[in-house]
Biopython code that builds the backbone (N, CA, C, O; Angstrom):
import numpy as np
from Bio.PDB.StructureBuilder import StructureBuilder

atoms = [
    (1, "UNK", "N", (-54.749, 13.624, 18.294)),
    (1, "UNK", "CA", (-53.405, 13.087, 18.213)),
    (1, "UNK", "C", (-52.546, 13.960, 17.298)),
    (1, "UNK", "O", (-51.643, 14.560, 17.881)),
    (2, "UNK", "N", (-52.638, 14.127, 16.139)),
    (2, "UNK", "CA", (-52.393, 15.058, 15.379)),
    (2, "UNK", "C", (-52.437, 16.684, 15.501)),
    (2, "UNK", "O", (-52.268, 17.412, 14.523)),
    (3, "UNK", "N", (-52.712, 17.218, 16.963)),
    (3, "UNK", "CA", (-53.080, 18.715, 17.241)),
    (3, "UNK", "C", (-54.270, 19.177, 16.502)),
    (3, "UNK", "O", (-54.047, 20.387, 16.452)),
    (4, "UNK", "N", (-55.272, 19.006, 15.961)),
    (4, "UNK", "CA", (-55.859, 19.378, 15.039)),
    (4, "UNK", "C", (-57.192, 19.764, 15.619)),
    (4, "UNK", "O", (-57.834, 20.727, 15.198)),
    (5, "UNK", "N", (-57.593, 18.972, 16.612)),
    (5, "UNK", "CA", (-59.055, 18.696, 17.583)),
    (5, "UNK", "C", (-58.712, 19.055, 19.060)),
    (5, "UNK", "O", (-57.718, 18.497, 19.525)),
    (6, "UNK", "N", (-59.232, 19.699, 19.658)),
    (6, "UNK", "CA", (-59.117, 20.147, 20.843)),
    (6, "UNK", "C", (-60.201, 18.459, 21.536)),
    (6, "UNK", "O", (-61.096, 17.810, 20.996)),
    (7, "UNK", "N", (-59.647, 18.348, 22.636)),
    (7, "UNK", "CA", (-60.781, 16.960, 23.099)),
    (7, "UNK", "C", (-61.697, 17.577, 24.392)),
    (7, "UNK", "O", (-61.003, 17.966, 25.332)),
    (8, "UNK", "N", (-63.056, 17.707, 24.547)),
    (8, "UNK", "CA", (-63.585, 18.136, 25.131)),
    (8, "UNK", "C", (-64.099, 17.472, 26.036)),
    (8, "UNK", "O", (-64.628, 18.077, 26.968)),
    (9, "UNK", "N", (-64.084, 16.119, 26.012)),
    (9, "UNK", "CA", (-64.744, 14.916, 26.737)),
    (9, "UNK", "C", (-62.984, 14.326, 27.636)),
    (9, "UNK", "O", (-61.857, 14.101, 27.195)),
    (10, "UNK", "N", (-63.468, 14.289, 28.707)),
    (10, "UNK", "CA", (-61.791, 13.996, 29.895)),
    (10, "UNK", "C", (-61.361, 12.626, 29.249)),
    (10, "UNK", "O", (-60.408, 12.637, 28.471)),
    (11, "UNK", "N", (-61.817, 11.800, 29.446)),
    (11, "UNK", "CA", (-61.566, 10.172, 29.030)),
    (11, "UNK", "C", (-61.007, 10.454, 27.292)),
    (11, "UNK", "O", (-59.919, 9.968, 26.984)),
    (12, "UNK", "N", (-61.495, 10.937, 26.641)),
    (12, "UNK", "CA", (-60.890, 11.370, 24.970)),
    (12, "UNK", "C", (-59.333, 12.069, 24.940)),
    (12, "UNK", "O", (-58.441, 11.914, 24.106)),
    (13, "UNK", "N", (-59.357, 12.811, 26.049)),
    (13, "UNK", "CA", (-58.008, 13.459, 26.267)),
    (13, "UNK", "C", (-56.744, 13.030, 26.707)),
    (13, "UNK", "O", (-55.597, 13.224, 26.305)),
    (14, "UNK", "N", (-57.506, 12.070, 28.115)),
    (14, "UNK", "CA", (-56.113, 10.964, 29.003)),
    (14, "UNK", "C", (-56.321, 9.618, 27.941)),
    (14, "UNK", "O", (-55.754, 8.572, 28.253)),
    (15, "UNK", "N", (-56.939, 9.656, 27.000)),
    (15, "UNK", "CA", (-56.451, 8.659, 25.558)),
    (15, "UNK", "C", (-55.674, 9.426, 24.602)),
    (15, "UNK", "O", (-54.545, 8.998, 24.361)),
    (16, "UNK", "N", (-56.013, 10.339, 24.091)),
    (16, "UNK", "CA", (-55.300, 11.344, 23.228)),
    (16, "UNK", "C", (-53.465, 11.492, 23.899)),
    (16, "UNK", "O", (-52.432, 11.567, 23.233)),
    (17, "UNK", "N", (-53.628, 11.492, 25.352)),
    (17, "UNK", "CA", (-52.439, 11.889, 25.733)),
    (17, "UNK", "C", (-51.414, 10.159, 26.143)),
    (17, "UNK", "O", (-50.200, 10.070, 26.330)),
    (18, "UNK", "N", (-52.363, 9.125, 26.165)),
    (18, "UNK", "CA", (-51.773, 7.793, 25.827)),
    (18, "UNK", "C", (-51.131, 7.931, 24.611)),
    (18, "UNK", "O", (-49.928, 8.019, 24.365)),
    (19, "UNK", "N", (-51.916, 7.936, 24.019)),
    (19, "UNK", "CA", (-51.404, 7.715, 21.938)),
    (19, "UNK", "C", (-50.084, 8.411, 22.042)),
    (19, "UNK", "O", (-49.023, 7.844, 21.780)),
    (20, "UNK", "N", (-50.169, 9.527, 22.392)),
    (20, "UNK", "CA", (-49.079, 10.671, 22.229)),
    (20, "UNK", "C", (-47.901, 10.687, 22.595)),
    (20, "UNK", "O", (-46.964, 11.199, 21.982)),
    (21, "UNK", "N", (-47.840, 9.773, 24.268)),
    (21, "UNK", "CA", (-46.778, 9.262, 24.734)),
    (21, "UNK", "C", (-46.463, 7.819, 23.934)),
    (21, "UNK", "O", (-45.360, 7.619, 23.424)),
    (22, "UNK", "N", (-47.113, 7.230, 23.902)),
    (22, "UNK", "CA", (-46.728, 5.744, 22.750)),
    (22, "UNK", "C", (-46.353, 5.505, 21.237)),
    (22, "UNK", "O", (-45.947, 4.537, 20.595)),
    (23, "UNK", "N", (-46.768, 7.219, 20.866)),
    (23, "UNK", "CA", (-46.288, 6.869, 19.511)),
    (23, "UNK", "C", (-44.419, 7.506, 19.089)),
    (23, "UNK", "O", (-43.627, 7.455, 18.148)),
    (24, "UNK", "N", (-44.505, 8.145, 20.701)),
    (24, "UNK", "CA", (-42.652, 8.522, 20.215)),
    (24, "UNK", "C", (-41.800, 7.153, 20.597)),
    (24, "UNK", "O", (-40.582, 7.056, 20.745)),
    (25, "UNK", "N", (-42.659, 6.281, 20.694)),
    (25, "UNK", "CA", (-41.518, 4.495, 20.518)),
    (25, "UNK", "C", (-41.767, 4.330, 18.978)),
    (25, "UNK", "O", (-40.881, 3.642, 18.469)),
    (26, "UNK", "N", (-42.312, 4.577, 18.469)),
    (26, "UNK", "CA", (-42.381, 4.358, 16.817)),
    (26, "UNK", "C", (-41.401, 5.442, 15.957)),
    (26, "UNK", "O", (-41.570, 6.645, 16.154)),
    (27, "UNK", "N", (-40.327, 4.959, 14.954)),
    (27, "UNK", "CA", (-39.806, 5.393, 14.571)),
    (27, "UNK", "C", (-40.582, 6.245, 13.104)),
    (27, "UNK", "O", (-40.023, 7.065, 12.375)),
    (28, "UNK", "N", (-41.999, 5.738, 12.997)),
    (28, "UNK", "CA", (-42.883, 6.538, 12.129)),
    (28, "UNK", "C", (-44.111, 6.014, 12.788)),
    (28, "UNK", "O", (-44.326, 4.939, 13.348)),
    (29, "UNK", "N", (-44.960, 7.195, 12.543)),
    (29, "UNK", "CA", (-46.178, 6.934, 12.745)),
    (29, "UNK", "C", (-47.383, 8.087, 11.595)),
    (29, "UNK", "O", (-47.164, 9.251, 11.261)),
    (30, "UNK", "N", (-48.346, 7.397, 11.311)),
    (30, "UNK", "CA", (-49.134, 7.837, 10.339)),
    (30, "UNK", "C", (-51.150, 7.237, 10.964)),
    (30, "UNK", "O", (-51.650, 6.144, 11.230)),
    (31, "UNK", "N", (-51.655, 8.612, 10.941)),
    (31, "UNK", "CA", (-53.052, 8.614, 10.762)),
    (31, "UNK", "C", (-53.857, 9.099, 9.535)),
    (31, "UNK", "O", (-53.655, 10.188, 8.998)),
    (32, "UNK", "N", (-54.910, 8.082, 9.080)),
    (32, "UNK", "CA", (-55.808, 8.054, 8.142)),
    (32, "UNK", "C", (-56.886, 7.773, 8.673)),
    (32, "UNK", "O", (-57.377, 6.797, 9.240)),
    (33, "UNK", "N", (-57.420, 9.586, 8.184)),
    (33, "UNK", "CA", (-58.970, 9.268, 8.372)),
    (33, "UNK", "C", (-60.143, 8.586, 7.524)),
    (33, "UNK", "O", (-60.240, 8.714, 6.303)),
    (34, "UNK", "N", (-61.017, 7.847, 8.317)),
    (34, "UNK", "CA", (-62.139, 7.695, 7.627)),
    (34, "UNK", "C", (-63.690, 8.149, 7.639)),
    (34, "UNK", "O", (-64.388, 8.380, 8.625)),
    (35, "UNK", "N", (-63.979, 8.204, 6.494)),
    (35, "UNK", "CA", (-65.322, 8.967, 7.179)),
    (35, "UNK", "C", (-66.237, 7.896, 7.872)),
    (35, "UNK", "O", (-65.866, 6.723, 7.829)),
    (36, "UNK", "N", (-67.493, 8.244, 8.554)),
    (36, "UNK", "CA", (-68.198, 7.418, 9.238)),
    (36, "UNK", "C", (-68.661, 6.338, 8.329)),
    (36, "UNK", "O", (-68.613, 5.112, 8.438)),
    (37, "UNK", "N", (-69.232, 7.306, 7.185)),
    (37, "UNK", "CA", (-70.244, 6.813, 6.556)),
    (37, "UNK", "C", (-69.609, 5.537, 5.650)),
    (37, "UNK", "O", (-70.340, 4.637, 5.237)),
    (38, "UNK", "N", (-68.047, 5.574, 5.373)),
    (38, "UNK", "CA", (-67.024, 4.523, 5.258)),
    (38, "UNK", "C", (-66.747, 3.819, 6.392)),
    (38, "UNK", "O", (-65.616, 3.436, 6.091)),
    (39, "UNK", "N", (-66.968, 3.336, 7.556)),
    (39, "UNK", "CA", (-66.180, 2.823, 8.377)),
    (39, "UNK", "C", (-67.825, 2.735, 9.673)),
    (39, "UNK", "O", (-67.739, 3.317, 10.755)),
    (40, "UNK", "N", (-68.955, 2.061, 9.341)),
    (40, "UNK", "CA", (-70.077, 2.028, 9.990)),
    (40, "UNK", "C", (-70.015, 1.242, 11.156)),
    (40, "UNK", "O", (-70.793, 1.341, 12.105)),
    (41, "UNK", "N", (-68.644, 0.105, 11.019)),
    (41, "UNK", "CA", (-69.391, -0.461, 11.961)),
    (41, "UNK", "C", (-68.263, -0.315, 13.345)),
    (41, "UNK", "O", (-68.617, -0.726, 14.449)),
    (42, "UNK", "N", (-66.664, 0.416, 13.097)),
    (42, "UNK", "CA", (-65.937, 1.155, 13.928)),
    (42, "UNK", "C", (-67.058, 2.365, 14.604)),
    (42, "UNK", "O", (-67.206, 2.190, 15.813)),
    (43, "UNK", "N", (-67.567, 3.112, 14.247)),
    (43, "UNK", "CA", (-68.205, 4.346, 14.581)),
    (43, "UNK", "C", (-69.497, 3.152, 15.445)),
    (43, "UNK", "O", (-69.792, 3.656, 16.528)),
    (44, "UNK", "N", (-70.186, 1.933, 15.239)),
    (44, "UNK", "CA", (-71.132, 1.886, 15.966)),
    (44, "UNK", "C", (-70.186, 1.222, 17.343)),
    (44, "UNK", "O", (-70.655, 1.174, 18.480)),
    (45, "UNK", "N", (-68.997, 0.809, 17.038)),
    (45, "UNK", "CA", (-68.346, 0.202, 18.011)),
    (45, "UNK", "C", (-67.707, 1.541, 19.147)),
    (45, "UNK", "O", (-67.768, 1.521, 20.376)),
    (46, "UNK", "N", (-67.224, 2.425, 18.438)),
    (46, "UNK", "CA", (-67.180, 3.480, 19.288)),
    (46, "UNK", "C", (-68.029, 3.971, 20.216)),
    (46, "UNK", "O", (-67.837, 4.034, 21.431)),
    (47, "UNK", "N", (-69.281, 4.431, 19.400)),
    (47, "UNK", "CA", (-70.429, 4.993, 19.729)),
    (47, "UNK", "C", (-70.742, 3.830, 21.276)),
    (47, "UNK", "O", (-71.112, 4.237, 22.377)),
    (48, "UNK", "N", (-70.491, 2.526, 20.944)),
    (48, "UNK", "CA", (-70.936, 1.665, 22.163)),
    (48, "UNK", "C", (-69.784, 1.540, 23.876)),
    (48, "UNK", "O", (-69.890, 1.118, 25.027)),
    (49, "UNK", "N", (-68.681, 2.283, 22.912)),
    (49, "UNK", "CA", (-67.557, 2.121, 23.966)),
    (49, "UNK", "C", (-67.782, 3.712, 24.912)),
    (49, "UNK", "O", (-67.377, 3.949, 26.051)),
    (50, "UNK", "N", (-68.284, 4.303, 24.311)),
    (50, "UNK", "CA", (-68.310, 5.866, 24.884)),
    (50, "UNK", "C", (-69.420, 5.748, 26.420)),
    (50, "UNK", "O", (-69.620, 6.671, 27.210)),
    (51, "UNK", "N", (-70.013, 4.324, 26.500)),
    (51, "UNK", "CA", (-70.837, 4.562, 27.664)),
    (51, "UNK", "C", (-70.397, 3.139, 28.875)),
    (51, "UNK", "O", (-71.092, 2.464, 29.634)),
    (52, "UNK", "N", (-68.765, 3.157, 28.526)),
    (52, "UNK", "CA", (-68.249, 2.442, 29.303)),
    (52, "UNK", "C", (-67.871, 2.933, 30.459)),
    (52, "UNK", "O", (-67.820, 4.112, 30.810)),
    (53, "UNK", "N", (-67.597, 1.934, 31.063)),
    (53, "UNK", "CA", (-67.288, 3.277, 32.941)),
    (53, "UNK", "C", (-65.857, 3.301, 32.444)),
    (53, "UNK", "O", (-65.656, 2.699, 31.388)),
    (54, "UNK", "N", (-64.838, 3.892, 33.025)),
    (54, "UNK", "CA", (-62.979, 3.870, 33.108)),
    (54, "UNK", "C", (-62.675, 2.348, 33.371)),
    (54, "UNK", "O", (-63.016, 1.861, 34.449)),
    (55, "UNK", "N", (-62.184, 1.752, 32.630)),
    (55, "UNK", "CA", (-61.474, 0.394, 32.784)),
    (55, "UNK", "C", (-62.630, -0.793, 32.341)),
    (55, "UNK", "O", (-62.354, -1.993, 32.357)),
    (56, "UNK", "N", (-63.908, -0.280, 31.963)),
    (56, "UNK", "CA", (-64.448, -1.358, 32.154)),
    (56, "UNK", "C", (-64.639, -1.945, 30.317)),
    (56, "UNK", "O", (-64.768, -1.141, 29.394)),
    (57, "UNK", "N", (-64.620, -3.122, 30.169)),
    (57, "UNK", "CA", (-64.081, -4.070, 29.253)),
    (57, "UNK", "C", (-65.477, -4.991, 28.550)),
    (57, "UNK", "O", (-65.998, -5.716, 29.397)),
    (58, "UNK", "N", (-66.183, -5.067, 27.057)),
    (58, "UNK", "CA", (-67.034, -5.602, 27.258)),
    (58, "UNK", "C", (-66.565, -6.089, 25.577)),
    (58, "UNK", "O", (-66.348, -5.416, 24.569)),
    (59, "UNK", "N", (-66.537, -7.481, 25.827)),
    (59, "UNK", "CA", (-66.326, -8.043, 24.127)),
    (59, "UNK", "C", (-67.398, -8.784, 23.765)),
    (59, "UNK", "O", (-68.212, -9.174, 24.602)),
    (60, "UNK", "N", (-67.512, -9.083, 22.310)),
    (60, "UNK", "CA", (-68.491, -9.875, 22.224)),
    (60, "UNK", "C", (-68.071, -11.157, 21.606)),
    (60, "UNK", "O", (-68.261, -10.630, 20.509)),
    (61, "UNK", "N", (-67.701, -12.280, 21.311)),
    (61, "UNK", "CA", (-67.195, -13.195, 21.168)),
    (61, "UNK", "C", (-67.086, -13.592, 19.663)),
    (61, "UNK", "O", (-66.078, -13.829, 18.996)),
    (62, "UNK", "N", (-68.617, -13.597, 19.258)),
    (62, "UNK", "CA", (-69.198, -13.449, 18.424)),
    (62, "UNK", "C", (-67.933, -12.780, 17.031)),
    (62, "UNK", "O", (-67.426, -13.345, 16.062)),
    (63, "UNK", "N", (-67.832, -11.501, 17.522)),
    (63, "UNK", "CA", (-67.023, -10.415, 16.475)),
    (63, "UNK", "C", (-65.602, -10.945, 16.855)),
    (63, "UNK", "O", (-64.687, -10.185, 16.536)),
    (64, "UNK", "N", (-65.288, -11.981, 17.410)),
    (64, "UNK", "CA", (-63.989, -11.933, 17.812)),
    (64, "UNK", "C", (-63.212, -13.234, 16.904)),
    (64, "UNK", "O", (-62.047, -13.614, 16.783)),
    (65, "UNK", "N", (-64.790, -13.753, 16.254)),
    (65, "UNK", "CA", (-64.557, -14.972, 15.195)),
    (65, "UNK", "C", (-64.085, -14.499, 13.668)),
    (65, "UNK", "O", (-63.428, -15.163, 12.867)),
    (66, "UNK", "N", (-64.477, -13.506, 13.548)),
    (66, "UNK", "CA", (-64.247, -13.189, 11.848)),
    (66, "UNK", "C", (-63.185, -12.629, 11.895)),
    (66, "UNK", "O", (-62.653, -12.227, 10.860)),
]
sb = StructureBuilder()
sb.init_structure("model")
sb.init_model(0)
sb.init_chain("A")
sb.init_seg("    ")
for serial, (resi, resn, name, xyz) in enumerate(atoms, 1):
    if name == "N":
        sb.init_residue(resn, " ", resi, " ")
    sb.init_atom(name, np.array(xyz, "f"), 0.0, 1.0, " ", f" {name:<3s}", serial, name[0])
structure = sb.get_structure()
């Protein structure tokens, strides 16, 4: 999003290029990174979204309480 990372994976890129078109409706926009080893359980949630098909949607209910 920031130019910084080239995206090598197709699905990372037609997201990269979502963000990119959506963030010129924001009159500011700001990214902060975190490291993994700060932020364990985004990275295991990622890590679980990366073996989704295109469009497909899987919540857990559970995480949707706290």
């Amino acid at each position: 999003v920031n130019g910084e990372w080239k995206q090598k994976n197709q699905n990372m890129a037609m997201l990269c290029a979502q963000v990119n078109q959506l963030k010129a409706n924001f009159l500011s926009f700001q990214i902060n990174h975190v490291l993994r080893e700060k932020n364990s359980e985004a990275d295991a949630q990622a890590n679980l979204a990366i073996n989704l098909r295109a469009g497909q949607v899987e919540e857990d209910c559970e995480d949707l309480r706290r």
